[in-house]
C-alpha positions as CSV (number, residue, x, y, z in Angstrom):
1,X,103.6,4.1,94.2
2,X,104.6,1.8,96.9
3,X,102.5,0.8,99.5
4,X,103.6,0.6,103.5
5,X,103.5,-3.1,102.8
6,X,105.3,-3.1,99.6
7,X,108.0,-2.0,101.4
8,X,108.8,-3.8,104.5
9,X,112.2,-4.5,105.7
10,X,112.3,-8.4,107.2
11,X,115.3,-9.6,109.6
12,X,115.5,-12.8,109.3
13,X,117.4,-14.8,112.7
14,X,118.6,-17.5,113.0
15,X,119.3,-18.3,116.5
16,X,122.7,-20.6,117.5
17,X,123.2,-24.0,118.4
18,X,124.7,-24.5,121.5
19,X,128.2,-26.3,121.7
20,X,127.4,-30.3,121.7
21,X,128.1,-33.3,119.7
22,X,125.9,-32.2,116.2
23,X,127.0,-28.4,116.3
24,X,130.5,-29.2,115.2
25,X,131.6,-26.3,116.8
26,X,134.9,-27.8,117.7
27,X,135.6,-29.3,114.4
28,X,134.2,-26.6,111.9
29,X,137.3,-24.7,112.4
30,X,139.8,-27.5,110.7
31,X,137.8,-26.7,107.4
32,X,137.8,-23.1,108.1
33,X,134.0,-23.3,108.3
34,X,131.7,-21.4,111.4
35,X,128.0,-23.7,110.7
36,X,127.4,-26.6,109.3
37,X,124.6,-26.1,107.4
38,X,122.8,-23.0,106.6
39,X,118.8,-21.9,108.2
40,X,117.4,-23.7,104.8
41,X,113.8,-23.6,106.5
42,X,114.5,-19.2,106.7
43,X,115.7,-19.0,103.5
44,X,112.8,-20.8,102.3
45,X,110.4,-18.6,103.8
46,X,112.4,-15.8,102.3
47,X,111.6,-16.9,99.0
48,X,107.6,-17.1,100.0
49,X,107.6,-13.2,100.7
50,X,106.9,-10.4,97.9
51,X,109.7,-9.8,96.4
52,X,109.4,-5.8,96.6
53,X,110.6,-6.5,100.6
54,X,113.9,-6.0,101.4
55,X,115.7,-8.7,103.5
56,X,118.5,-9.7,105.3
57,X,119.9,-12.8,107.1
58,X,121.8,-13.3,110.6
59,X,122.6,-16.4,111.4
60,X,123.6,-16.4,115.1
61,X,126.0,-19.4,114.1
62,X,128.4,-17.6,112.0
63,X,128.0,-14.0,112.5
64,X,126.5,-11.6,115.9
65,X,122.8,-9.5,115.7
66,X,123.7,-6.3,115.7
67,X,121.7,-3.2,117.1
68,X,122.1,-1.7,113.4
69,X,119.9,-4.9,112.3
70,X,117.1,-4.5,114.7
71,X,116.6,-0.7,113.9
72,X,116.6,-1.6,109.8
73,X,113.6,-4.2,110.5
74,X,110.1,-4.1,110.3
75,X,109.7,-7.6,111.3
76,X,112.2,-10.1,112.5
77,X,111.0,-13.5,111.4
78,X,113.0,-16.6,113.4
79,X,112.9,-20.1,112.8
80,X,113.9,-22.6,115.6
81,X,114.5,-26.0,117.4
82,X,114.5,-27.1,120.8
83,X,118.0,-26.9,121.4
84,X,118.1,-23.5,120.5
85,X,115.4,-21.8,122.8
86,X,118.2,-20.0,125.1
87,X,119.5,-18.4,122.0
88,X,115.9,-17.5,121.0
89,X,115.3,-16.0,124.4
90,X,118.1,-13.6,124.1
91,X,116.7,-12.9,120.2
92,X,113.6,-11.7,121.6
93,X,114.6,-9.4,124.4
94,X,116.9,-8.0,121.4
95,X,113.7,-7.7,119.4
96,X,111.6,-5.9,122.4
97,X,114.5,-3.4,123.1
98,X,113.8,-2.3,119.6
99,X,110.4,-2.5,119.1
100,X,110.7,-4.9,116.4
101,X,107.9,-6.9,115.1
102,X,108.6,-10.8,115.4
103,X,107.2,-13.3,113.3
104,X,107.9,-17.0,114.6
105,X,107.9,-20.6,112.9
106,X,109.6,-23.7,113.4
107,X,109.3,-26.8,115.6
108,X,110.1,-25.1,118.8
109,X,107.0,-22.7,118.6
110,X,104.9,-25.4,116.5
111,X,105.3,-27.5,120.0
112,X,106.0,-25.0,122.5
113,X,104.2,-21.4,121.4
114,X,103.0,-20.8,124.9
115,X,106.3,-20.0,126.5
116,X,106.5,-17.2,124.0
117,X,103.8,-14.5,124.9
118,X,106.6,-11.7,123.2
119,X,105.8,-13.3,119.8
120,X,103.8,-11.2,117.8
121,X,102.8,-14.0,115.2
122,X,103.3,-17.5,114.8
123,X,103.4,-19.2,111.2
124,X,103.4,-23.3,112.6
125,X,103.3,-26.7,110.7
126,X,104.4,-25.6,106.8
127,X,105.2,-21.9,106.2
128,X,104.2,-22.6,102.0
129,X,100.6,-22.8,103.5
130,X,100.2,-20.6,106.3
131,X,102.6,-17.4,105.2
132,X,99.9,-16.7,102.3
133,X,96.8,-16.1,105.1
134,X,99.3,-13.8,106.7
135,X,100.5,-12.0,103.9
136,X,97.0,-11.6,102.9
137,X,96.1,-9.9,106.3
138,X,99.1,-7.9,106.1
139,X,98.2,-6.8,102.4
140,X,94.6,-6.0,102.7
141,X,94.9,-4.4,106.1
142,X,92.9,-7.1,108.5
143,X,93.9,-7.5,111.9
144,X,96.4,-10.1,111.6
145,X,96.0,-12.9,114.0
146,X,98.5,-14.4,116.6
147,X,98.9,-17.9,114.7
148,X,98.5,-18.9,111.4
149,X,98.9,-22.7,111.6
150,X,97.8,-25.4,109.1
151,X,96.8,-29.5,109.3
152,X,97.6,-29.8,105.5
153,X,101.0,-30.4,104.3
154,X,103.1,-28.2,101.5
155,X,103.4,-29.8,97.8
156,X,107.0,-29.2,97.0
157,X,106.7,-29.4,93.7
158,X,105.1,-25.7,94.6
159,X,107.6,-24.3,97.1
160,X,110.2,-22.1,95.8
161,X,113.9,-22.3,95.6
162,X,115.6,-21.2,98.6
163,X,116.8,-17.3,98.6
164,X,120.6,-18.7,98.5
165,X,121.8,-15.1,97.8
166,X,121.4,-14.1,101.4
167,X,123.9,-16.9,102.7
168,X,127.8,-16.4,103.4
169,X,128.3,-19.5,101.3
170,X,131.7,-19.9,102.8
171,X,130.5,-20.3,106.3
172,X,128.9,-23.3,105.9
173,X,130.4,-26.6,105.8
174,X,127.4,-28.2,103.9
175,X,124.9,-27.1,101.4
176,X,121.6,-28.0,102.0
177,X,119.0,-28.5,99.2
């Protein structure tokens, strides 16, 4: 039998870049492309999660949230940079409308967690060290904290491949690895 957490549905976000210089969102459309590069930090996270979840990408950069995503999720987990906090913003009021859960990493809340009170949890610095206390929490039913953070850095020879499968592969210009 299947527990509640055995069987979580995780949305992951990622939010979109706004139109300057490294975006290339005036040039991605004479290689019939919509991102440069796909959330590689997201899909990586992906990967750290028990597989008996079920999960789904949206990367704001190729393709819209829809309300259909937000009432599938348990959690929405988003991973972001500076230049991308007004498309965060509009992530979470999205995410309160529903009710969802969100889970937040990245360099924008490592630096910056403060200005996001709406954010349920906060997995900062290396998300192959700090998702395991979490999912841990989650598992054994402890109160599961605000922030999970780390000093220590991940050993890549232990981090998983990235969950390619939930990519649009022809979206992106680039591949990252």
């Amino acid at each position: 039998m299947l527990t509640e957490v055995e069987n979580k549905n995780v949305l992951f976000v990622y939010p979109e870049y706004p139109p300057t210089f490294f975006s290339f969102k005036h040039s991605l459309h004479f290689i019939s492309r919509k991102a440069a590069l796909p959330p590689l930090g997201l899909i990586t996270v992906s990967a750290l999660l028990p597989p008996t979840w079920k999960k789904r990408l949206v990367d704001l950069n190729t393709s819209p949230l829809l309300p259909d995503d937000l009432q599938w999720a348990d959690y929405v987990f988003i991973s972001a940079m500076h230049i991308q906090k007004e498309s965060v913003k509009m992530i979470i009021r999205e995410c309160l409308q529903f009710e969802v859960k969100i889970v937040a990493g990245g360099p924008l809340f490592t630096h910056d967690m403060d200005n996001y009170p709406q954010v349920d949890h906060f997995i900062l610095n290396e998300a192959e060290v700090t998702i395991n206390p979490f999912l841990d929490d989650l598992t054994i039913g402890r109160r599961l904290k605000r922030v999970y953070e780390t000093g220590s850095y991940a050993d890549l020879r232990y981090s998983p491949a990235p969950d390619f499968y939930l990519l649009e592969r022809k979206s992106y210009a680039s591949m990252s690895l």
